[in-house]
N, C-alpha and C positions, 0 to 999 in steps of 0.2 A: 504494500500500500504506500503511494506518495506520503502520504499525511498519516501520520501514526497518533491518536491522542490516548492521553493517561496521566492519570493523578497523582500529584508530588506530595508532599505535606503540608503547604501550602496554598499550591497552586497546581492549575488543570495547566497541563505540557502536552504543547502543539509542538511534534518534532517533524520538520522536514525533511525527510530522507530521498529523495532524489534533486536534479538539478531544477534553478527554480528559469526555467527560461520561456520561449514564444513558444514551443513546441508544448509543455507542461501545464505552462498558466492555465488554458481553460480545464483541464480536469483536474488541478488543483482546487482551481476556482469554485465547484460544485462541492469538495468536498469542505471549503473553507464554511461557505453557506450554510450548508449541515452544521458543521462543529457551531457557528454562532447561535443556533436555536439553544442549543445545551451550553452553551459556555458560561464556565464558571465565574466566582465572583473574582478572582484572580487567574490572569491567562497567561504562560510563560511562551513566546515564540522562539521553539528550536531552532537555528540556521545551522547550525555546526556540524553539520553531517553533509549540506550543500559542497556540489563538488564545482557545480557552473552557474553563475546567474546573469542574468542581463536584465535590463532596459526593465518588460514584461516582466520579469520576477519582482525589480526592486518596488514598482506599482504596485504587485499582489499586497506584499509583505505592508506597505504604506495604505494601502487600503484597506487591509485589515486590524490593521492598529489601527485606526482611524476608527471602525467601526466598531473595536472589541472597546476603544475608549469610550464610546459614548453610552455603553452598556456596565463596565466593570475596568476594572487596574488590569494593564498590560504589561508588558515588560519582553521586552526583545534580546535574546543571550544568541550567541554565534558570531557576534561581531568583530570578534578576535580570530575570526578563520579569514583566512589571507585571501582568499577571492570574493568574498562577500565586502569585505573591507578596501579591495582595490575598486569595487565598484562603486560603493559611497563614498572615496574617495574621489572618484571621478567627475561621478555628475554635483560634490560637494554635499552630500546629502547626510544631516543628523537628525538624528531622532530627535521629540519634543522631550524636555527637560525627565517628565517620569518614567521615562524607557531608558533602558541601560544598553 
Protein backbone atom coordinates (compact mmCIF):
# COMPACT_ATOMS: atom_id res chain seq x y z
CA UNK A 1 0.00 0.00 0.00
CA UNK A 2 1.28 3.78 -0.81
CA UNK A 3 0.00 5.09 2.22
CA UNK A 4 0.37 2.90 5.29
CA UNK A 5 -1.76 4.58 8.40
CA UNK A 6 -1.25 3.53 12.21
CA UNK A 7 -1.39 4.78 15.78
CA UNK A 8 1.73 6.19 17.66
CA UNK A 9 1.11 7.13 21.21
CA UNK A 10 0.24 10.15 20.53
CA UNK A 11 -0.46 10.51 17.28
CA UNK A 12 -2.20 8.78 14.09
CA UNK A 13 1.19 8.18 11.46
CA UNK A 14 0.57 8.72 7.86
CA UNK A 15 3.75 6.88 6.44
CA UNK A 16 4.57 7.37 2.93
CA UNK A 17 6.17 4.51 1.49
CA UNK A 18 6.47 4.95 -2.17
CA UNK A 19 7.62 7.94 -4.26
CA UNK A 20 5.58 10.90 -3.88
CA UNK A 21 5.54 12.13 -7.79
CA UNK A 22 2.93 12.97 -11.11
CA UNK A 23 2.71 9.27 -11.80
CA UNK A 24 1.44 8.43 -7.79
CA UNK A 25 -0.21 11.61 -6.67
CA UNK A 26 -3.67 10.65 -7.94
CA UNK A 27 -3.82 7.37 -6.19
CA UNK A 28 -2.29 8.71 -3.32
CA UNK A 29 -4.78 11.36 -3.44
CA UNK A 30 -7.82 8.93 -2.92
CA UNK A 31 -6.27 7.26 -0.22
CA UNK A 32 -5.35 10.75 1.59
CA UNK A 33 -9.30 11.59 1.23
CA UNK A 34 -10.17 8.29 3.14
CA UNK A 35 -7.51 8.79 5.87
CA UNK A 36 -9.09 12.42 6.53
CA UNK A 37 -12.63 11.03 7.27
CA UNK A 38 -10.83 9.00 10.27
CA UNK A 39 -8.16 11.40 11.03
CA UNK A 40 -7.07 11.66 14.33
CA UNK A 41 -6.86 14.50 16.65
CA UNK A 42 -3.09 14.45 16.01
CA UNK A 43 -1.62 13.56 12.47
CA UNK A 44 2.17 12.60 12.05
CA UNK A 45 3.06 12.92 8.07
CA UNK A 46 5.80 10.14 7.37
CA UNK A 47 8.05 11.40 4.36
CA UNK A 48 11.05 9.23 5.22
CA UNK A 49 10.76 6.30 3.44
CA UNK A 50 10.20 8.74 0.14
CA UNK A 51 12.77 7.78 -2.36
CA UNK A 52 11.55 10.54 -5.38
CA UNK A 53 9.23 13.59 -5.10
CA UNK A 54 8.53 16.32 -7.30
CA UNK A 55 6.51 19.28 -8.17
CA UNK A 56 2.89 16.95 -7.69
CA UNK A 57 4.18 15.31 -4.54
CA UNK A 58 5.25 18.47 -2.69
CA UNK A 59 1.34 19.86 -3.52
CA UNK A 60 -0.15 16.55 -2.05
CA UNK A 61 1.85 16.69 1.05
CA UNK A 62 0.85 20.91 1.34
CA UNK A 63 -2.48 20.19 0.60
CA UNK A 64 -2.96 17.95 3.08
CA UNK A 65 -1.44 19.60 5.94
CA UNK A 66 -3.60 22.26 4.94
CA UNK A 67 -6.53 20.27 5.38
CA UNK A 68 -5.42 17.97 8.38
CA UNK A 69 -4.85 21.68 9.85
CA UNK A 70 -8.10 22.90 9.75
CA UNK A 71 -9.43 19.74 11.30
CA UNK A 72 -6.70 18.71 14.01
CA UNK A 73 -2.57 19.29 14.86
CA UNK A 74 -0.34 18.02 12.07
CA UNK A 75 3.17 17.61 12.08
CA UNK A 76 5.23 16.71 9.02
CA UNK A 77 8.72 14.24 10.01
CA UNK A 78 10.99 13.10 6.88
CA UNK A 79 12.33 16.37 6.34
CA UNK A 80 15.63 15.38 7.10
CA UNK A 81 15.61 12.64 4.01
CA UNK A 82 17.80 14.30 1.51
CA UNK A 83 15.50 14.23 -1.44
CA UNK A 84 12.48 15.50 0.18
CA UNK A 85 14.74 18.34 1.59
CA UNK A 86 16.48 19.16 -1.85
CA UNK A 87 13.11 19.65 -3.15
CA UNK A 88 11.81 22.37 -0.41
CA UNK A 89 14.91 23.57 -0.97
CA UNK A 90 14.30 24.22 -4.36
CA UNK A 91 11.12 25.71 -4.84
CA UNK A 92 12.09 27.56 -1.17
CA UNK A 93 9.26 25.97 0.49
CA UNK A 94 8.75 25.79 4.68
CA UNK A 95 6.25 24.45 6.42
CA UNK A 96 3.84 26.90 8.65
CA UNK A 97 5.56 27.54 12.10
CA UNK A 98 3.43 24.10 13.93
CA UNK A 99 4.81 21.59 11.41
CA UNK A 100 8.34 20.26 12.01
Amino acid sequence: MALTFSQSADFQVWAFNQDLTIFTVHELMEQCRSGLVNAGAKVLLDLSSVEDIDSAGLQLVWWLSHQLQLQSLVRVTGTENTMVQRLLDIYQFEFPGNLE
